[in-house]
MARBA-582092 format. One record per residue: residue number from 1; residue in one letter; x, y, z of N, C-alpha, C, O, CB in turn. Coordinates in Angstrom, 1 decimal. Glycine has a CB too. Example, Ala and Ser with C-alpha at 12.3 -4.5 7.8 and 13.67 -1.06 7.14 Angstrom:
REM MARBA-582092
REC     i   aa       nX       nY       nZ      caX      caY      caZ       cX       cY       cZ       oX       oY       oZ      cbX      cbY      cbZ
REC     1    A     13.2     -5.7      7.8     12.3     -4.5      7.8     13.2     -3.3      7.8     14.2     -3.3      8.5     11.3     -4.5      9.0
REC     2    S     12.8     -2.2      7.1     13.7     -1.1      7.1     12.9      0.0      7.9     13.4      1.1      8.0     14.1     -0.6      5.7
//
This chain:
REM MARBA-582092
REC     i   aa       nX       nY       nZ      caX      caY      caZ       cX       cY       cZ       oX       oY       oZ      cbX      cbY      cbZ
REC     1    X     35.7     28.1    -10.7     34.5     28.8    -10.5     33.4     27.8    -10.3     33.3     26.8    -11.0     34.3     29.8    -11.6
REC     2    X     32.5     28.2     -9.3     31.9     26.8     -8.8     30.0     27.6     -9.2     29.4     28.6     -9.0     32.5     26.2     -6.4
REC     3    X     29.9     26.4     -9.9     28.1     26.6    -10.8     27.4     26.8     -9.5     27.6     26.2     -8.5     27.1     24.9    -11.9
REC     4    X     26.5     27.8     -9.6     25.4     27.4     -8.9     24.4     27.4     -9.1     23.8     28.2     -9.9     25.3     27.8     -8.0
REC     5    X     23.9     26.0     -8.1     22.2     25.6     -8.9     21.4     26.0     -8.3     21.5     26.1     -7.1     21.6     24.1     -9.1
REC     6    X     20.2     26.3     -9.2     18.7     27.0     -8.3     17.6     26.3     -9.0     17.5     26.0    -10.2     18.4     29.1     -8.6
REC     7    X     16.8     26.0     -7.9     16.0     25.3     -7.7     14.9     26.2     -9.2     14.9     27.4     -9.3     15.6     25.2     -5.9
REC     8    X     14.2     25.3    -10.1     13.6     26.2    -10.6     12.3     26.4    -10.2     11.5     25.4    -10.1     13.8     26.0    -11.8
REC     9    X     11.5     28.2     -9.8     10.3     27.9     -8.9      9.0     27.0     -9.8      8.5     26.8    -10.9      9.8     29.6     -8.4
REC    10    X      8.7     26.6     -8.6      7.5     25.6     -9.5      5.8     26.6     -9.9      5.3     27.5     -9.2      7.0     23.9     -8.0
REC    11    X      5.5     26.1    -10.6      4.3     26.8    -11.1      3.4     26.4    -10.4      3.5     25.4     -9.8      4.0     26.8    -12.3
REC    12    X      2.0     27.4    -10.4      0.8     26.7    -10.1      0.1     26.2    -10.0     -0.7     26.1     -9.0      0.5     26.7    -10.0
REC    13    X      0.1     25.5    -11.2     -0.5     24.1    -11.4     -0.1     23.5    -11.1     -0.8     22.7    -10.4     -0.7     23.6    -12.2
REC    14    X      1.6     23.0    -11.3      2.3     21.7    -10.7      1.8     21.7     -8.4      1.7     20.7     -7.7      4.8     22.1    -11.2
REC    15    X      1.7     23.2     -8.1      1.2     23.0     -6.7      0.2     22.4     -6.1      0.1     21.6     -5.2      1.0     24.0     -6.3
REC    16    X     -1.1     23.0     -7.5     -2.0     22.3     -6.9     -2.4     20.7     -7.1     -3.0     19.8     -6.5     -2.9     22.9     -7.2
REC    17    X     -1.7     20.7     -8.3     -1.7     19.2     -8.7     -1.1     18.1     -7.1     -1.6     17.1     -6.7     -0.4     18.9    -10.4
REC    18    X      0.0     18.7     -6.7      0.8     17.8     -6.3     -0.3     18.2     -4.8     -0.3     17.1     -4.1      2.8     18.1     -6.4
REC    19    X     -1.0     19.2     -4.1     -1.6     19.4     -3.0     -2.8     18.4     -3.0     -3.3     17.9     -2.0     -1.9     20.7     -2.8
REC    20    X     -3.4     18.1     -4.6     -4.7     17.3     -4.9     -4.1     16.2     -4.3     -4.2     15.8     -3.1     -5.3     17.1     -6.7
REC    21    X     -3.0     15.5     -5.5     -2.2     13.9     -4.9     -2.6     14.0     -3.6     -3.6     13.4     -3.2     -0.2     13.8     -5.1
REC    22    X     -1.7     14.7     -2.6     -1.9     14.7     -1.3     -2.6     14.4     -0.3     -2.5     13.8      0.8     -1.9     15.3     -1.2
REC    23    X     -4.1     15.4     -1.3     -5.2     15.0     -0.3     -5.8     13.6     -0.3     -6.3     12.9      0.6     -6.4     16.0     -0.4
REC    24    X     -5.6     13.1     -1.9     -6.2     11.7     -1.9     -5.2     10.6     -1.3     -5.6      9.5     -1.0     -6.8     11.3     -3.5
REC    25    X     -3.8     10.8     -1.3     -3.3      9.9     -0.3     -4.0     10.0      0.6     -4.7      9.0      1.1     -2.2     10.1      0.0
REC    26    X     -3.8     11.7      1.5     -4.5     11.2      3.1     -6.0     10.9      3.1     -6.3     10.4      4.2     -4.5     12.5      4.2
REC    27    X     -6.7     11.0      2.4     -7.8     10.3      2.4     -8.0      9.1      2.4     -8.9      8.5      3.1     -8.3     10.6      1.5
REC    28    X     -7.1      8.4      1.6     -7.4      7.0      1.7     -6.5      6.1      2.8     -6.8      5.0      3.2     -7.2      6.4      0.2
REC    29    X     -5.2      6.8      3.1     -4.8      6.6      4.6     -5.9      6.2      6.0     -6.0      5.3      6.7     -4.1      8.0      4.9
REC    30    X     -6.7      7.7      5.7     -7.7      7.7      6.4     -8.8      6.9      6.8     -9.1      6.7      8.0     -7.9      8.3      6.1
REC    31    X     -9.3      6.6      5.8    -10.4      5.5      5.9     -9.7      4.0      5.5    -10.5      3.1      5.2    -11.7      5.8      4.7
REC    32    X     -8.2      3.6      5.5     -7.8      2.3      5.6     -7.9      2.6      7.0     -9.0      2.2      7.5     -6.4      1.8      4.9
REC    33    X     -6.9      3.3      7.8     -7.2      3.2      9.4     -8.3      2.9     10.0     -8.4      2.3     11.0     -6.9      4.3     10.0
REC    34    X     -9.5      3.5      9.2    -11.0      3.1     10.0    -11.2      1.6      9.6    -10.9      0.6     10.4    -12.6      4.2      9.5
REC    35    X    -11.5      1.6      8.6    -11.8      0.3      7.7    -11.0     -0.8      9.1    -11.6     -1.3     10.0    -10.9      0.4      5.6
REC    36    X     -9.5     -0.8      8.6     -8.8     -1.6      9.1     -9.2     -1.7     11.4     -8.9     -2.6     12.2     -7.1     -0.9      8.4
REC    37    X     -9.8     -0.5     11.5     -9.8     -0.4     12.9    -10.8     -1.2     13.3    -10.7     -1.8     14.4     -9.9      0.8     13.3
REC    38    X    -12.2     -1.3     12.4    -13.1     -1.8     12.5    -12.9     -3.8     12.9    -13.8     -4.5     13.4    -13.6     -1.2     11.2
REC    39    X    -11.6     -4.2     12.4    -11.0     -5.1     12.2    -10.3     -5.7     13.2     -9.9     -6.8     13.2    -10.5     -4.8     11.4
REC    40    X    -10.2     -4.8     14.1     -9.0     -4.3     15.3     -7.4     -4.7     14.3     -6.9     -5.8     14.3     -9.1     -5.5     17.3
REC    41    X     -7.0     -3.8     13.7     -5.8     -3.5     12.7     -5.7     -2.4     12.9     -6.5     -1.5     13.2     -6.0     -3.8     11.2
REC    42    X     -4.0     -2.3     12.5     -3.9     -0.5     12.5     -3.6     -0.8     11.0     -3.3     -1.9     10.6     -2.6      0.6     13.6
REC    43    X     -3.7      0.4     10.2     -3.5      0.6      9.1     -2.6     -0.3      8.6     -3.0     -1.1      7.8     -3.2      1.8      8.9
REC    44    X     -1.0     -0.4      9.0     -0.6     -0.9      8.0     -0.1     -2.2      8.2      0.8     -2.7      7.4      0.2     -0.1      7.5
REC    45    X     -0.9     -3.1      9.7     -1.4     -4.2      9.6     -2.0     -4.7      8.2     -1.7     -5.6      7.4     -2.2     -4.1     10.5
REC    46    X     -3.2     -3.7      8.3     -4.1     -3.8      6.8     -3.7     -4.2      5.8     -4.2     -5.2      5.2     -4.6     -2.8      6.3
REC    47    X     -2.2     -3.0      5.1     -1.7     -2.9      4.4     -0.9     -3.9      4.3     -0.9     -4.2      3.1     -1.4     -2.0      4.3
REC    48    X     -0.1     -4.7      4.9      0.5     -6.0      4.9     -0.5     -6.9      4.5     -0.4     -7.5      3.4      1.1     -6.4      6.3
REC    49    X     -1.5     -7.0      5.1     -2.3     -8.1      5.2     -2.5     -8.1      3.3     -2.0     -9.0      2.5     -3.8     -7.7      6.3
REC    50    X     -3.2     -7.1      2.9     -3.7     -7.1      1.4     -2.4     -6.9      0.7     -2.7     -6.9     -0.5     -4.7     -5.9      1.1
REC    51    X     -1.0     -6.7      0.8      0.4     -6.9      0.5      0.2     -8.2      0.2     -0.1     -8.6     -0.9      1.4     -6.6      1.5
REC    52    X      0.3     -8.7      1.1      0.4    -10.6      1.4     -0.7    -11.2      0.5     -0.4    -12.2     -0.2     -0.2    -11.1      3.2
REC    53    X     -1.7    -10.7      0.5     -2.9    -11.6      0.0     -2.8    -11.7     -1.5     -3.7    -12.2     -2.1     -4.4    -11.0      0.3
REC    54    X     -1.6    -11.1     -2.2     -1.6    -11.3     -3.4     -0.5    -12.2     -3.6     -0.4    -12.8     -4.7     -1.5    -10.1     -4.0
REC    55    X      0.3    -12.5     -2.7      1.2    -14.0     -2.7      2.4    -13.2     -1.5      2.8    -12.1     -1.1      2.1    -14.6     -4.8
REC    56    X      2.5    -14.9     -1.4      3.4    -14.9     -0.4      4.9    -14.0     -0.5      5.1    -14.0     -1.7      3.7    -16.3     -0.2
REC    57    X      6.0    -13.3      0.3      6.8    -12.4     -0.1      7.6    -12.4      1.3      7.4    -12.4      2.5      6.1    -11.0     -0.7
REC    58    X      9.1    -12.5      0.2     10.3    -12.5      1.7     10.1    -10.8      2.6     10.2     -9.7      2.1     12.6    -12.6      0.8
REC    59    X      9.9    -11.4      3.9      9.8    -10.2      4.4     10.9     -8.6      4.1     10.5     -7.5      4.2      9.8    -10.7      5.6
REC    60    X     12.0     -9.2      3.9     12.7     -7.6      3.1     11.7     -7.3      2.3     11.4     -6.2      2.7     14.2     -7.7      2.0
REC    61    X     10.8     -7.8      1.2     10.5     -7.1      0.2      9.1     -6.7      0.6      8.4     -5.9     -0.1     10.7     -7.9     -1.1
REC    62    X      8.6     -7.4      1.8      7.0     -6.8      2.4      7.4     -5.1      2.7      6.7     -4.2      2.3      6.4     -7.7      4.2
REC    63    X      8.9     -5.0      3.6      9.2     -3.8      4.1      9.6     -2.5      2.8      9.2     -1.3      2.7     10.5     -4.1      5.0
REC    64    X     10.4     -3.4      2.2     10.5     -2.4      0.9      9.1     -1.8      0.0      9.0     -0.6     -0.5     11.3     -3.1     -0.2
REC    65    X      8.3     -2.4     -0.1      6.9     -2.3     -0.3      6.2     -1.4      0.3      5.4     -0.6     -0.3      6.3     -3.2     -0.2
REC    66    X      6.4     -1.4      1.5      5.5     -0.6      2.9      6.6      0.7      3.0      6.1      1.7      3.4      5.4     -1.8      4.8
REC    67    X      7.4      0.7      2.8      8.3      1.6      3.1      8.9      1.3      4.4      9.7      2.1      4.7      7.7      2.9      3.1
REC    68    X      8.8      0.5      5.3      9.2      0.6      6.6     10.6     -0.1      6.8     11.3     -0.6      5.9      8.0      0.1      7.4
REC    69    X     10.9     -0.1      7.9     11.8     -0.8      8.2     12.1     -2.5      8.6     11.3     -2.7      9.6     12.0     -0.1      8.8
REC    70    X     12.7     -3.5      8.2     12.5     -4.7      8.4     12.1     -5.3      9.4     11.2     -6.1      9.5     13.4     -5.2      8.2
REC    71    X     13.1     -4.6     10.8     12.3     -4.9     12.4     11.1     -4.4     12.7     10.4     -4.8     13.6     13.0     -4.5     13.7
REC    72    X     10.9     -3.2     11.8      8.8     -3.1     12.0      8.2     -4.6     11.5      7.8     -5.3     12.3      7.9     -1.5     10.5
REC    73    X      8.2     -4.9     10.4      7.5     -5.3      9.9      7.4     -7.0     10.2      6.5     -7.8      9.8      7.9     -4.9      8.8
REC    74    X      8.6     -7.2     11.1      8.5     -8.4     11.9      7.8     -8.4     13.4      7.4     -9.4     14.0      9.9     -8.8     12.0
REC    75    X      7.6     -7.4     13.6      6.6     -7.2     14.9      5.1     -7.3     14.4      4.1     -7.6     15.0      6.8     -5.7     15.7
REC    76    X      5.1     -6.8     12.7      3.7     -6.2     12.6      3.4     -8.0     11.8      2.2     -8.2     11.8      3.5     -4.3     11.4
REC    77    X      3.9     -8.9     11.3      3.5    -10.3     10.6      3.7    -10.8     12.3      2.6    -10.9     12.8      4.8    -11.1      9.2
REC    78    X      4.7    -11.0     13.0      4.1    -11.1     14.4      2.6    -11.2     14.7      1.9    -12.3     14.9      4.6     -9.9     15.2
REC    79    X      2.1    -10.0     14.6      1.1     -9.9     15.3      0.1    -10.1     14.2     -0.9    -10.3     14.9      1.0     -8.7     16.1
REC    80    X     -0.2    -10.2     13.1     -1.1    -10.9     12.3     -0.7    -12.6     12.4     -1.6    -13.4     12.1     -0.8    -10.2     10.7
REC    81    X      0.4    -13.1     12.8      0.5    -14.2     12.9     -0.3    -15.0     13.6     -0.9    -15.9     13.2      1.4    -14.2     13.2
REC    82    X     -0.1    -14.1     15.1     -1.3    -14.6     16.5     -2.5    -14.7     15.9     -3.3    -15.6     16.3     -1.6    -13.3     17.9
REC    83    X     -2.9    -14.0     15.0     -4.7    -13.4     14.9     -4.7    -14.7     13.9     -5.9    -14.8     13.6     -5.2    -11.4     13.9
REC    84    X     -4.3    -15.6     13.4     -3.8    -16.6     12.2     -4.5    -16.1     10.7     -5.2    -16.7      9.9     -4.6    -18.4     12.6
REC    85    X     -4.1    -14.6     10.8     -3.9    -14.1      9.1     -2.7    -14.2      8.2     -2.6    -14.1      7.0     -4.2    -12.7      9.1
REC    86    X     -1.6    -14.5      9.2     -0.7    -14.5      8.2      0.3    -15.5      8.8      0.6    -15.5     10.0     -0.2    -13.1      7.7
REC    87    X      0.7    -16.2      8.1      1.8    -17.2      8.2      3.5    -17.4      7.7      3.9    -17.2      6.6      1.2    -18.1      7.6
REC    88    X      4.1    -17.8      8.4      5.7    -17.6      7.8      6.0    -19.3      7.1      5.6    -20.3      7.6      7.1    -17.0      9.5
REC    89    X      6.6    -19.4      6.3      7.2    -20.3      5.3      8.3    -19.7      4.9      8.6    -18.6      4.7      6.4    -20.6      4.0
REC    90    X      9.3    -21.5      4.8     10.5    -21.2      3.9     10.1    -21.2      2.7      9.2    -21.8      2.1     11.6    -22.1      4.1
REC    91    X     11.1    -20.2      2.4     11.2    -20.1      0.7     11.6    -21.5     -0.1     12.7    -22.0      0.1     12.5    -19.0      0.2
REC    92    X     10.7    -22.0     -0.9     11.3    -23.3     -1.6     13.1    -23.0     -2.1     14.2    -23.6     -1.8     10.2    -23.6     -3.2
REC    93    X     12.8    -21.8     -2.7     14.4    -21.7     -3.8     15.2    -21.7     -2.9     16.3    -22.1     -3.2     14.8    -20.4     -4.9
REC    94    X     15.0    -21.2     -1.5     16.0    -20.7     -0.8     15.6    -20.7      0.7     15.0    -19.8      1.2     16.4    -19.3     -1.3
REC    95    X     16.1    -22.0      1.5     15.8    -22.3      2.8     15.7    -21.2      3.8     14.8    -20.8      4.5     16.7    -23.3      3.2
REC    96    X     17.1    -20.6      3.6     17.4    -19.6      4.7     16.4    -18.2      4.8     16.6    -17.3      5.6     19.0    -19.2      4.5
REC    97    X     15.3    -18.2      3.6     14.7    -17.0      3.4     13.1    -17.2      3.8     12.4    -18.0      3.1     14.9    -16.5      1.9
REC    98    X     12.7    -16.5      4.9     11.2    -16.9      5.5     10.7    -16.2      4.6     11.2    -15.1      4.3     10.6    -16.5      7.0
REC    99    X      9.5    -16.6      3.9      8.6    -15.6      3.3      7.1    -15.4      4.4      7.1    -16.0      5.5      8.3    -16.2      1.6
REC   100    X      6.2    -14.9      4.2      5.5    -14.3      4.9      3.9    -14.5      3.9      3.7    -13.6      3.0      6.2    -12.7      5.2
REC   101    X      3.2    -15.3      4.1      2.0    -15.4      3.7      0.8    -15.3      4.0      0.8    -15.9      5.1      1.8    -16.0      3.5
REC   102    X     -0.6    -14.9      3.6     -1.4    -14.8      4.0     -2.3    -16.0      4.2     -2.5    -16.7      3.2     -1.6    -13.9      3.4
REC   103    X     -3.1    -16.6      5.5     -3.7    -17.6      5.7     -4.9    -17.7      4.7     -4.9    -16.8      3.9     -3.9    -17.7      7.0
REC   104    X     -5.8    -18.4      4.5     -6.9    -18.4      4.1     -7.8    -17.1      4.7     -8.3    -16.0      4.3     -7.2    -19.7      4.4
REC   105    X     -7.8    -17.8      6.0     -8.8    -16.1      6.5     -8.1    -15.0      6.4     -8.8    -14.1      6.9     -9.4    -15.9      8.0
REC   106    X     -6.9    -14.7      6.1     -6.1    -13.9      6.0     -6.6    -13.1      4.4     -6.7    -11.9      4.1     -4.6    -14.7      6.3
REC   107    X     -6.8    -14.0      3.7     -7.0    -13.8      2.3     -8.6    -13.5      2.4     -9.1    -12.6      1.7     -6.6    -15.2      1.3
REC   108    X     -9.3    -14.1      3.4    -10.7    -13.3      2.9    -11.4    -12.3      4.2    -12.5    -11.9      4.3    -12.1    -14.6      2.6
REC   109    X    -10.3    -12.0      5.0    -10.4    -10.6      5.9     -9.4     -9.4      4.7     -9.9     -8.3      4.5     -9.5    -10.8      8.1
REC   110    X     -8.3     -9.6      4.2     -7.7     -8.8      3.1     -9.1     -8.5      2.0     -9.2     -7.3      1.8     -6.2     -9.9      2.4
REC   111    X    -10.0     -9.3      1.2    -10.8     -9.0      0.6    -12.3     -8.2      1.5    -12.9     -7.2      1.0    -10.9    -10.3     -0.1
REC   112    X    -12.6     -8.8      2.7    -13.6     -7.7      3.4    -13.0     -6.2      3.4    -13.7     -5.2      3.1    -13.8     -8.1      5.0
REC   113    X    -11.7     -6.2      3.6    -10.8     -4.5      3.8    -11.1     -3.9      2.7    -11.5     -2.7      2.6     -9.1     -4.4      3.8
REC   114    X    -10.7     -4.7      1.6    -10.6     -4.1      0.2    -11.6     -3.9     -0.1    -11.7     -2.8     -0.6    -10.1     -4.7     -0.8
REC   115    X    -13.1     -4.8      0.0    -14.1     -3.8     -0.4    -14.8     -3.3      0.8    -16.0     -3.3      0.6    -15.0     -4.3     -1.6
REC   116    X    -14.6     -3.1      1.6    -14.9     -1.7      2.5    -14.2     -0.7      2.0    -14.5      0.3      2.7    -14.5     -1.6      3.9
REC   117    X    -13.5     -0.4      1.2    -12.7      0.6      1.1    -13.6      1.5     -0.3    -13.1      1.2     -1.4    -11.0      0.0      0.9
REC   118    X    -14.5      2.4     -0.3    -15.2      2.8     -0.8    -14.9      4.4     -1.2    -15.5      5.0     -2.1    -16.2      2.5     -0.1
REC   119    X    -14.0      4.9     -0.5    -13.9      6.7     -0.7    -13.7      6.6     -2.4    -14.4      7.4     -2.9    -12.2      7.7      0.4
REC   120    X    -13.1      6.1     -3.0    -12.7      6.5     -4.6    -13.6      5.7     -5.1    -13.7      5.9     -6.3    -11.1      6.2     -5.1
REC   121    X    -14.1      5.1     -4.8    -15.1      4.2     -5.8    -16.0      5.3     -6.4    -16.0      5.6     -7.6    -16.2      2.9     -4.9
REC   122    X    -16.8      6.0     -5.4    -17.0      6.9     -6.0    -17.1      8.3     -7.1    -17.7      8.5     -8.1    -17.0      6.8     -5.5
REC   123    X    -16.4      8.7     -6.6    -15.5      9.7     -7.5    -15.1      9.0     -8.8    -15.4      9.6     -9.8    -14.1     10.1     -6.7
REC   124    X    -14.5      7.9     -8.8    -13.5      7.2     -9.6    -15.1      6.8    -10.8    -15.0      7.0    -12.0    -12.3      5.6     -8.5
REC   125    X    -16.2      6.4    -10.3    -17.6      5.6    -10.4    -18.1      7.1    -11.5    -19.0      7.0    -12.3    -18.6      5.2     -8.3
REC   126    X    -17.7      7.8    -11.4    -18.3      9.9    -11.9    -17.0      9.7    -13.3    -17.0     10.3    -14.4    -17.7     12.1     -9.9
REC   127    X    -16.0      8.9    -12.8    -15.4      9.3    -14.8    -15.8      8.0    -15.7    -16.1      6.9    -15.3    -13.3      9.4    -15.1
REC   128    X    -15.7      8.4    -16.8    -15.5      7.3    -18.0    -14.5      6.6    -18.0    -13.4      6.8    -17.4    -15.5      7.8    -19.2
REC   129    X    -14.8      5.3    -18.8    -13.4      4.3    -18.7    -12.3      4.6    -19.4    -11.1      4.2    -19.2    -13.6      2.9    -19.0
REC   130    X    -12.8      5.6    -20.6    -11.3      6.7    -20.9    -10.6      7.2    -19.9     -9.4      7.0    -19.6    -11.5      8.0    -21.6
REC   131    X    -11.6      8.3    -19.0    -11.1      9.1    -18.4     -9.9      8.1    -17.1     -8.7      8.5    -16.9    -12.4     10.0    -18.1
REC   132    X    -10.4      7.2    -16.5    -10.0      6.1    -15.7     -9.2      5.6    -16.1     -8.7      4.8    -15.3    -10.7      5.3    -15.3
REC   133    X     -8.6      5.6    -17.3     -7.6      4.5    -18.2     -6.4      5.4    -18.4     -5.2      5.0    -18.4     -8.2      4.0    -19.8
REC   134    X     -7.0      6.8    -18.6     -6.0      8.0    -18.9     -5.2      8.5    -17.6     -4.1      8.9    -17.6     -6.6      9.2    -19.5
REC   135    X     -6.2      8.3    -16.5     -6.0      8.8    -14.9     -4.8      7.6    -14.6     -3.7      8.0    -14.2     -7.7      8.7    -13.6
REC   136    X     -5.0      6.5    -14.7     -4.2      5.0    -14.1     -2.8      5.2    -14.9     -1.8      5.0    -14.3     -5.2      3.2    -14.7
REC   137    X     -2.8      5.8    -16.5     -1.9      6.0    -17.2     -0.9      6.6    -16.5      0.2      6.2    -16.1     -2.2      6.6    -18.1
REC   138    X     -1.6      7.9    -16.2     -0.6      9.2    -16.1      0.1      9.1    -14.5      1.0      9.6    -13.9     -1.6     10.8    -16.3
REC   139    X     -0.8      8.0    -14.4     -0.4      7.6    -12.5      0.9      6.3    -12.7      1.6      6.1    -11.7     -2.3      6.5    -11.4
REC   140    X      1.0      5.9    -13.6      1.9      4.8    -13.8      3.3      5.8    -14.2      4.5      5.5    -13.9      1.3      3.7    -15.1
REC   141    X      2.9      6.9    -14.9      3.8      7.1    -15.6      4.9      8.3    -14.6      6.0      8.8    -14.7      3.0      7.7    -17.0
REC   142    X      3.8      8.3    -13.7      4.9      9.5    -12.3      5.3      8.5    -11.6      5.6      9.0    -10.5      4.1     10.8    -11.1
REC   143    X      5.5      7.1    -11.6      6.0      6.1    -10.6      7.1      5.7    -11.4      7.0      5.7    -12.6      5.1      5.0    -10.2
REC   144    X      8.5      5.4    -10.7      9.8      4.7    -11.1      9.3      3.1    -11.8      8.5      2.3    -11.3     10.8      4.4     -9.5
REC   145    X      9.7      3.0    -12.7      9.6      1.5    -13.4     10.4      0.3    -12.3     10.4     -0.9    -12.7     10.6      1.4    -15.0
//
């Protein structure tokens, strides 16, 4: 006799909570694309770029990061390459592994992006550093370790 499973229905809070998440993803999607356009970048140019600017990273793990796929992400360091924001290096530990780094100006067009990026400052600027400590918590705590 074969179980059957049912989805259990979700309540209305868990809806709106998860429709809030939502909007502030697309929000800040949103204004990386401008931010980053302003730049002539598409978004997740951007997002590589400030990926990178925190240390250099074998391109598998830029893609796993970004979500994308590996041959995206070699067109998209490609083309930050030309612009000389970002640079490819062998891995010391391991010759055969390019990693993908951010140049100097690479590192201080990644810091112009970042603080252009203003939509949550705001908002975020309206709680207390409890409230911000408890928000960052509860935000850690819905992500995989």
């Amino acid at each position: 006799m074969a179980t059957e499973h049912r989805t259990p229905p979700v309540d209305p809070l868990t809806l709106e909570v998860v429709e809030l998440i939502g909007a502030v993803v697309a929000r800040y999607h949103e204004e990386y694309e401008e931010v980053a356009g302003r730049h002539a970048l598409t978004g997740v140019q951007a997002r590589t770029l400030a990926l990178l600017s925190l240390g250099p990273l074998p391109m598998r793990r830029v893609a796993e990061s970004l979500k994308c796929e590996p041959s995206n992400i070699t067109g998209i360091v490609d083309r930050l390459e030309v612009r000389g924001l970002v640079e490819r290096r062998a891995d010391p530990d391991d010759r055969r592994v390019k990693l993908a780094a951010a140049t100097p100006e690479g590192q201080r067009l990644a810091r112009v992006l970042r603080d252009s990026l203003d939509f949550a400052r705001e908002p975020l600027a309206a709680l207390s550093d409890a409230e911000r400590l408890a928000l960052r918590d509860l935000l850690r705590r819905m992500l995989p370790v």
